[in-house]
C-alpha positions in Angstrom: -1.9 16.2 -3.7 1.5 17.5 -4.9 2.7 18.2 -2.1 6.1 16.5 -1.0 5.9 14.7 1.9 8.3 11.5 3.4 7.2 8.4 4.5 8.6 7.0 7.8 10.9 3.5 7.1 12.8 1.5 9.9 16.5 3.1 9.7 18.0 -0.5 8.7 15.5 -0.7 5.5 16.5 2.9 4.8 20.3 1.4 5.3 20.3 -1.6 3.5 18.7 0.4 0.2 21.2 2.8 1.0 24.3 0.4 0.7 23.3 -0.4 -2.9 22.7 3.5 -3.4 18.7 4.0 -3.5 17.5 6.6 -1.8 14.4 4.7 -0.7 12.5 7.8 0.8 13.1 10.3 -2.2 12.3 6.9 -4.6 9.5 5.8 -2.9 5.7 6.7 -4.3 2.5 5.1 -3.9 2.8 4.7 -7.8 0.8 7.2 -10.7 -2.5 5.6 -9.6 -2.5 6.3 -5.8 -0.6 9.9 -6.7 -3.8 11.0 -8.8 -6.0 9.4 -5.9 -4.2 11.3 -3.3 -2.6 8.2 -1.1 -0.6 8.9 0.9 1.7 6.0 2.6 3.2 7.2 5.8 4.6 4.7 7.5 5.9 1.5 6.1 7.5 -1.8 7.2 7.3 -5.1 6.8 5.7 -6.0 9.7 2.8 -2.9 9.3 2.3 0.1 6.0 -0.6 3.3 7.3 -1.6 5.0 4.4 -4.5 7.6 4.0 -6.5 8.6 1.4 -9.3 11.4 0.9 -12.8 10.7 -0.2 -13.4 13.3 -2.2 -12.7 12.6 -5.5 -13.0 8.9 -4.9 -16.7 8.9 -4.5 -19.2 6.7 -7.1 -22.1 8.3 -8.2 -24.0 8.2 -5.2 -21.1 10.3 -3.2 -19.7 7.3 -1.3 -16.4 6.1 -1.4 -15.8 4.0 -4.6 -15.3 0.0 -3.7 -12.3 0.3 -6.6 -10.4 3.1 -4.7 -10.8 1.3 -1.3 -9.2 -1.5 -3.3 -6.2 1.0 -5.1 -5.6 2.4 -1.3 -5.5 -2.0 -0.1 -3.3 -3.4 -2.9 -0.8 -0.1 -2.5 -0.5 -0.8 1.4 -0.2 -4.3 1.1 2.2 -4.0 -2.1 4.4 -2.3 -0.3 4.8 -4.5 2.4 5.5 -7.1 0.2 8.2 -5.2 -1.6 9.7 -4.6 1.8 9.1 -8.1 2.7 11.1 -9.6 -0.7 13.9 -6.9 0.0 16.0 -6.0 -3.0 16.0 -9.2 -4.6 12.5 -9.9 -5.5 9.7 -7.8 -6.9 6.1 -8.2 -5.3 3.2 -9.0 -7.8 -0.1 -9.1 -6.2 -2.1 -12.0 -7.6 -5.1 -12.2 -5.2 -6.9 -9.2 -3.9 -10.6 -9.6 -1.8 -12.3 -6.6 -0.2 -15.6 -6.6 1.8 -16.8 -3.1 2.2 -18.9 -2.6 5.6 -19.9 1.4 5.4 -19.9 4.0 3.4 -17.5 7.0 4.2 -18.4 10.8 2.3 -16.2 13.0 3.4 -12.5 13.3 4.9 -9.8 10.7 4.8 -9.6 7.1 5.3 -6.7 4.8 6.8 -5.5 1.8 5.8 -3.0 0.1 8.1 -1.9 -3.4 6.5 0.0 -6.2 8.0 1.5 -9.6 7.3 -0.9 -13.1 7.4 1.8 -15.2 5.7 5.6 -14.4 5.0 7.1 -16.8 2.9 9.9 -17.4 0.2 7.5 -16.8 -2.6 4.3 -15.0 -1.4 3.4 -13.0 0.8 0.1 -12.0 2.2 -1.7 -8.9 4.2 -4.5 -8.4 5.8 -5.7 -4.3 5.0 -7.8 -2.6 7.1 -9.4 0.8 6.2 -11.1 2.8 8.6 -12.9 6.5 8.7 -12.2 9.5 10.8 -14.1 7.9 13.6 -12.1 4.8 13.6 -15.3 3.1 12.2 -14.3 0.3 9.6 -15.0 0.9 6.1 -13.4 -2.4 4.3 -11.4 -5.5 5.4 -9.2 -6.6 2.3 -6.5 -9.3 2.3 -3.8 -9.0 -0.8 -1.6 -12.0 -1.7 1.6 -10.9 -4.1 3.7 -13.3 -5.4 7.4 -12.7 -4.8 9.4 -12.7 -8.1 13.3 -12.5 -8.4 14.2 -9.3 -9.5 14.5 -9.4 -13.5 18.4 -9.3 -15.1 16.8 -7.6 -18.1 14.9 -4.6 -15.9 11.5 -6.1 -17.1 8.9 -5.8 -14.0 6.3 -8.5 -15.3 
């Protein structure tokens, strides 16, 4: 899970952070949560974010995935579509996050691949869709985030 690894952004996102001097791929993490769950985002846009995640040590007691961390993996996809949605000027806040979980998954890694429902001015929604190894769908989730202007102060909420 330490491991470095860079996720793939359109080259104008990567340029338009760049003008303002981020260093979006070095910056970007799928937050402390989704590092100590192992999530992995690998591509991301606004128009589609794939992220993985392993099962192992994301299992309830019964050894299936946990509902909660098909939810972390969901909200951190669809967050960060969002985020690249509102570009540098807003922050996205999700405010509305439903997940229906179809099977149970025990081992290897899941994918989530999220993309847009609604793009507007001040929300923005995605529709997540996590599958297992065989392509088999594990949980549908839709996240709504709010779009917020980015704070003068530097306070998020």
């Amino acid at each position: 899970m330490g491991e470095q690894h860079h996720v793939k952004f359109p080259q104008e996102v990567i340029d338009e952070y760049a003008s303002l001097g981020v260093d979006l791929p070095s910056l970007f993490s799928a937050g402390h949560l989704g590092t100590r769950m192992g999530v992995q985002v690998l591509e991301a846009s606004a128009e589609r974010v794939v992220g993985t995640m392993p099962v192992e040590g994301n299992t309830q007691p019964y050894g299936l995935l946990h509902g909660g961390a098909s939810a972390v993996l969901a909200e951190t996809l669809g967050s960060v579509g969002a985020m690249l949605h509102g570009g540098l000027s807003k922050i996205a806040v999700g405010v509305d996050l439903n997940c229906t979980h179809h099977r149970g998954a025990r081992s290897g890694l899941v994918t989530g691949v999220a993309t847009p429902v609604h793009r507007g001015r001040s929300t923005a929604t995605y529709e997540i869709v996590i599958s297992d190894e065989q392509d088999r769908r594990v949980c549908s989730a839709r996240l709504t985030c709010m779009l917020k202007d980015v704070p003068t102060d530097g306070a998020a909420g």
